[in-house]
C-alpha positions, 0 to 999 in steps of 0.5 A, spaced: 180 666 933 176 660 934 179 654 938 175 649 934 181 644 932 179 644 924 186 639 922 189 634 926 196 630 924 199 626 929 205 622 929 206 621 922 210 617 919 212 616 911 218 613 908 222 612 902 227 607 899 233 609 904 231 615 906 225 616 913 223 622 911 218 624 916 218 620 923 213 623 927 210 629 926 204 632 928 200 638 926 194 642 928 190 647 926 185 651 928 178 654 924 180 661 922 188 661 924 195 661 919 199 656 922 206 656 920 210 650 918 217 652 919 223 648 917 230 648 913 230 645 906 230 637 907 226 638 913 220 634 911 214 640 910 213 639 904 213 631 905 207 633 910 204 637 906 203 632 900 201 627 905 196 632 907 194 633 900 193 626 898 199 625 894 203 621 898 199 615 903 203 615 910 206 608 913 202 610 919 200 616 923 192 619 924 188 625 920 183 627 922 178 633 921 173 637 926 174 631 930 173 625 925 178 620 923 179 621 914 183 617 910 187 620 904 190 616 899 188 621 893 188 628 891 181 628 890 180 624 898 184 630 900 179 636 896 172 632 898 175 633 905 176 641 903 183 641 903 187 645 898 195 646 897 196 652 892 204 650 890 211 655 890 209 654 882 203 656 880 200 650 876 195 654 872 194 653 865 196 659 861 193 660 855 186 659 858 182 663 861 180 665 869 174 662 868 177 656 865 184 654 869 178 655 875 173 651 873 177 646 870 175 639 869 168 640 873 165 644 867 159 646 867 154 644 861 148 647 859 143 642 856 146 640 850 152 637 854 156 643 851 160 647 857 156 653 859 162 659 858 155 664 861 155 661 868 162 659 869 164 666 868 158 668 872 160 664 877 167 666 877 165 674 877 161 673 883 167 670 887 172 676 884 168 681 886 167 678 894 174 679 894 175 686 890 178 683 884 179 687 879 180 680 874 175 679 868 173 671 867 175 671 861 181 674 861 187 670 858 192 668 865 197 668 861 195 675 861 195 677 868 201 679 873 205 673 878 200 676 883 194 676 881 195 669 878 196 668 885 189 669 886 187 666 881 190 660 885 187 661 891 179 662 888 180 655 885 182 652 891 176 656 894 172 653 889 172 646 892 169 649 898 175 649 902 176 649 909 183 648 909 188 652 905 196 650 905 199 656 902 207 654 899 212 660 899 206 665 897 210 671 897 216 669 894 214 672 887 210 678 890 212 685 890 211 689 898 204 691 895 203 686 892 205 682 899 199 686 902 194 684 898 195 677 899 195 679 907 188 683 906 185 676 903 188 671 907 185 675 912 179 676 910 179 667 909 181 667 916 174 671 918 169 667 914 173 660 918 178 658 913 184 654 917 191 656 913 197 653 913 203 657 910 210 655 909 215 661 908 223 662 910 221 669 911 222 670 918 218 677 919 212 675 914 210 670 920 210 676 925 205 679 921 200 674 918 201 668 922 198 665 929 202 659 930 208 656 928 211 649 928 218 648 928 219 641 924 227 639 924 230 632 921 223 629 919 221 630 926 215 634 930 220 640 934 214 644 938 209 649 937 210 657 939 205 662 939 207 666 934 206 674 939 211 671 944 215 666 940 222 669 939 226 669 932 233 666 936 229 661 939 225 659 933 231 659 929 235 654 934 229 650 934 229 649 925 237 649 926 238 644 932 243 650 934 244 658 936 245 661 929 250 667 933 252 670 927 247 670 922 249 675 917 258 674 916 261 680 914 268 683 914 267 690 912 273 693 908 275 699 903 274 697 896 277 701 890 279 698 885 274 698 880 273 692 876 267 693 872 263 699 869 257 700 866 256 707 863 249 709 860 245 702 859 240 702 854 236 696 851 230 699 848 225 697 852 225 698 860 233 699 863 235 708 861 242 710 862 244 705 867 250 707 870 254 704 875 261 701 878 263 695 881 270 695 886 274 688 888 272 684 894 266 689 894 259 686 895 254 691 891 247 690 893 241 692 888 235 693 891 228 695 888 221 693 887 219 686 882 220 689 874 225 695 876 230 693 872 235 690 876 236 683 873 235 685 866 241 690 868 245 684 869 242 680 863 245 685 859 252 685 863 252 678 862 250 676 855 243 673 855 239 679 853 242 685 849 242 692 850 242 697 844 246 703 847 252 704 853 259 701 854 261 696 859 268 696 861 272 690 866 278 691 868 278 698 865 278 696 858 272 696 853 269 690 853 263 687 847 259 682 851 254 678 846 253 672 849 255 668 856 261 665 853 264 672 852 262 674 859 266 667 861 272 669 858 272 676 861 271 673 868 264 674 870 259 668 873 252 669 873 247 665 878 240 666 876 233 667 880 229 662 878 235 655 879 230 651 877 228 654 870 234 657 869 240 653 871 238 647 874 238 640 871 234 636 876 235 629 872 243 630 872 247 628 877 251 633 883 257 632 878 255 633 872 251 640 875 258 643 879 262 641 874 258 643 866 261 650 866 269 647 867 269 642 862 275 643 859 278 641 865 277 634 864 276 633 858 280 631 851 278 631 846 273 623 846 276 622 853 274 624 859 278 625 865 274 622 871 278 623 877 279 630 875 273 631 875 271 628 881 276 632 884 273 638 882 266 636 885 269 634 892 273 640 893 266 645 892 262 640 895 266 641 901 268 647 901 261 650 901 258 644 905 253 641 900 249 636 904 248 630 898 249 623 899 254 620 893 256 626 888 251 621 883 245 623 887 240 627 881 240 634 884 232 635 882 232 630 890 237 635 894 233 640 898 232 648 895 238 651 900 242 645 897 240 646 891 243 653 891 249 652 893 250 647 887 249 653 882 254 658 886 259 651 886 258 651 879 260 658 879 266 658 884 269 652 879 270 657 874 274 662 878 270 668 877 273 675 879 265 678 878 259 674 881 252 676 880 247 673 885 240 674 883 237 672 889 241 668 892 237 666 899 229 665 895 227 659 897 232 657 902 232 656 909 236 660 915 241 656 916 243 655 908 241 663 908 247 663 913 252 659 910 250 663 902 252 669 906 259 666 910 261 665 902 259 671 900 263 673 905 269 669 903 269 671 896 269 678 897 275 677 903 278 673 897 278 679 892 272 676 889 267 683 886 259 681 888 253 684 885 248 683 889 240 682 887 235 681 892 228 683 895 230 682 902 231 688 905 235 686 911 239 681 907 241 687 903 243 692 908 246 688 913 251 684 907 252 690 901 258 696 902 254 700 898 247 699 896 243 702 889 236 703 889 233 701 881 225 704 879 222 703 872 229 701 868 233 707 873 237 707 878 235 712 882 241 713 888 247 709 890 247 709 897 253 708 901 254 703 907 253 709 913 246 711 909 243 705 908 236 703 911 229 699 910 226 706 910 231 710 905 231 704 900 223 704 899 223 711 899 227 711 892 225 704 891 217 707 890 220 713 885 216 714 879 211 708 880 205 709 879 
């Protein structure tokens, strides 16, 4: 790796009305490194890198590149500098082309002052072949995997000639094969002198792909590791600001009461005869590649997607699940993957968020009973530690983890005796990722029944009692707690894929 010092932040400093967001912190990257940026949700990185990006403008502090002073007050200051920010979510356009999203807004022309489609898809030919893609130019985007959009994202960053590359949860998407490629390609962009800083919650991704690590806590520069020597408790301590000695919380008992069974669960399109049982005070892991089935299961189950043959009992009995609602009535509470798709409404307040699933509650008729409602909202906000400045603040402004634990309030609000969690820790730092488990941990204590979605594997192992293992639509086998390990569930996780 190169010493060539490609990036300096120093001391930088950025505010909003109320709030320091960023104190001072300093950042330095090399030519040819993958500098991690680590910090909790709300710690700042994000502000970072959008000053960087030239999306924010700094109230004080010093940008310089290859040892020369810059200013960026705009994105375009920030691409005429070679630098790139590819986002956690993509911003590409889906209903145009490869060639299109890449070369969009800088089109070439041919003498006509028409856009020249013959050299744009040339050109984009020649750097998907440099990196052995096999993606055609005009190959609709819509069209192609979250993965090789991801590529898409980086080439058109590539494009602007870019030296340095920020990088935002890049594999929180992606399947372990997938994850691969990524690493293949950042890599190669590491021998030809691209400088890459990459932001992820994962910690054992950055053992494998990073050479440095920048721990940042409260708007605040922390300090720099080493990533071959760095110790994870350390850098932990450091995002933290304390030892996390009991990161995964989990008080093992012996379920048997089964309050949910799923017999035979088709729907026409990818799940074949899906069965399974789920016992009280339980937390039941569902591990398996990205499209095995594992959410569509559960989508079934809760009443957002139908499912054409099979039976589904709670409590026993024989239930006819149509809608959410249904579920509701019956107990069940559902926390979708994707919290600002599906669950989220980021302009609405904390209350209004917690609160939207209990609205009988506190409301007659034209009359809404607020003090009944705040009470509602408090006792989660304390309860679970949300971190928000007033019960009025839009939630779309608190951090991911925060965020998470405001759809898991709205839930716990209903009293569910069934909670799915569709990976309840993506996107969240490791002191909100213990505080998740510390819930799980209590609910099941409690008698609450868990399904547990999640392609973290040691957050599988370490939290289920017992572990089923999806691939194309089946279930392949449910492992007790004494079998469970990394190396079992991939081997029944790769079955039948092609």
């Amino acid at each position: 790796m190169s010493e060539n010092i490609l990036l300096e932040m120093e001391h930088i400093r950025k505010e909003f009305p109320g709030v320091v967001a960023l104190k001072d912190v300093s950042l330095e990257l090399r030519a040819g490194e993958v500098h991690a940026l680590l910090g909790e949700n709300g710690a700042g990185k994000s502000t970072l890198i959008k000053v960087l990006g030239g999306i924010y403008a700094a109230e004080s502090g010093n940008i310089r590149i290859n040892g020369n002073p810059v200013t960026i007050a705009t994105v375009g200051d920030a691409q005429k500098n070679g630098i790139a920010v590819i986002h956690q979510e993509l911003v590409l356009v889906p209903h145009m082309t490869v060639a299109e999203n890449i070369f969009l807004g800088r089109e070439p022309v041919t003498k006509n002052n028409t856009v020249d489609f013959k050299k744009m898809n040339a050109d984009v030919k020649k750097i998907l072949d440099s990196f052995e893609l096999n993606i055609k130019p005009d190959e609709e985007v819509s069209k192609l995997g979250i993965a090789d959009q991801q590529m898409v994202e980086i080439i058109k960053a590539l494009s602007f000639s870019s030296r340095i590359l920020v990088m935002d949860e890049p594999t929180s998407s992606l399947s372990e094969k997938d994850v691969g490629f990524l690493f293949d390609t950042i890599r190669k962009l590491k021998k030809s002198g691209v400088g890459i800083i990459y932001i992820s919650h994962r910690m054992s991704e950055l053992k494998q792909i990073t050479d440095r690590i920048t721990v940042i806590r409260d708007g605040e520069y922390i300090g720099t590791r080493d990533t071959e020597t760095a110790a994870t408790d350390e850098l932990i301590a450091m995002m933290v600001g304390r030892q996390l000695t009991n990161y995964y919380v989990r008080d093992f008992g012996n379920p048997s009461e089964t309050v949910l069974e799923v017999r035979g669960l088709t729907d026409g399109r990818l799940l074949k005869d899906v069965s399974f049982e789920l016992k009280k005070g339980e937390i039941l892991g569902f591990a398996g590649l990205v499209g095995a089935g594992r959410s569509e299961v559960m989508k079934c189950v809760f009443g957002i997607a139908p499912y054409t043959g099979g039976d589904i009992l709670v409590g026993g009995k024989p239930v006819n699940i149509k809608n959410p609602e249904d579920a509701m009535e019956l107990g069940i509470g559902f926390v979708p993957e994707s919290r600002k798709i599906e669950a989220l409404f980021p302009v609405m307040s904390v209350m209004y968020n917690i609160t939207l699933k209990t609205l009988k509650e506190f409301i007659r008729g034209v009359f809404v009973d607020r003090e009944k409602e705040a009470a509602i909202t408090q006792e989660y906000v304390d309860g679970i530690a949300i971190k928000t400045p007033s019960y009025a603040q839009l939630v779309g402004n608190l951090s991911g983890g925060n965020q998470q634990k405001v759809i898991i309030a709205r839930w716990l609000a209903t009293k569910p005796k069934i909670l799915i969690l569709d990976e309840p820790t993506k996107g969240v730092d490791v002191g909100a990722k213990a505080e998740i488990y510390a819930i799980m941990n209590d609910l099941a204590k409690q008698g609450v029944a868990i399904i547990m979605i999640s392609s973290e594997l040691p957050e599988v192992i370490n939290m289920s009692d017992r572990v089923i293992v999806m691939s194309n639509g089946a279930i392949i086998v449910c492992l007790p707690k004494e079998d469970i390990s990394q190396e079992k569930i991939m081997k029944f996780a790769t079955q039948f894929v092609v």
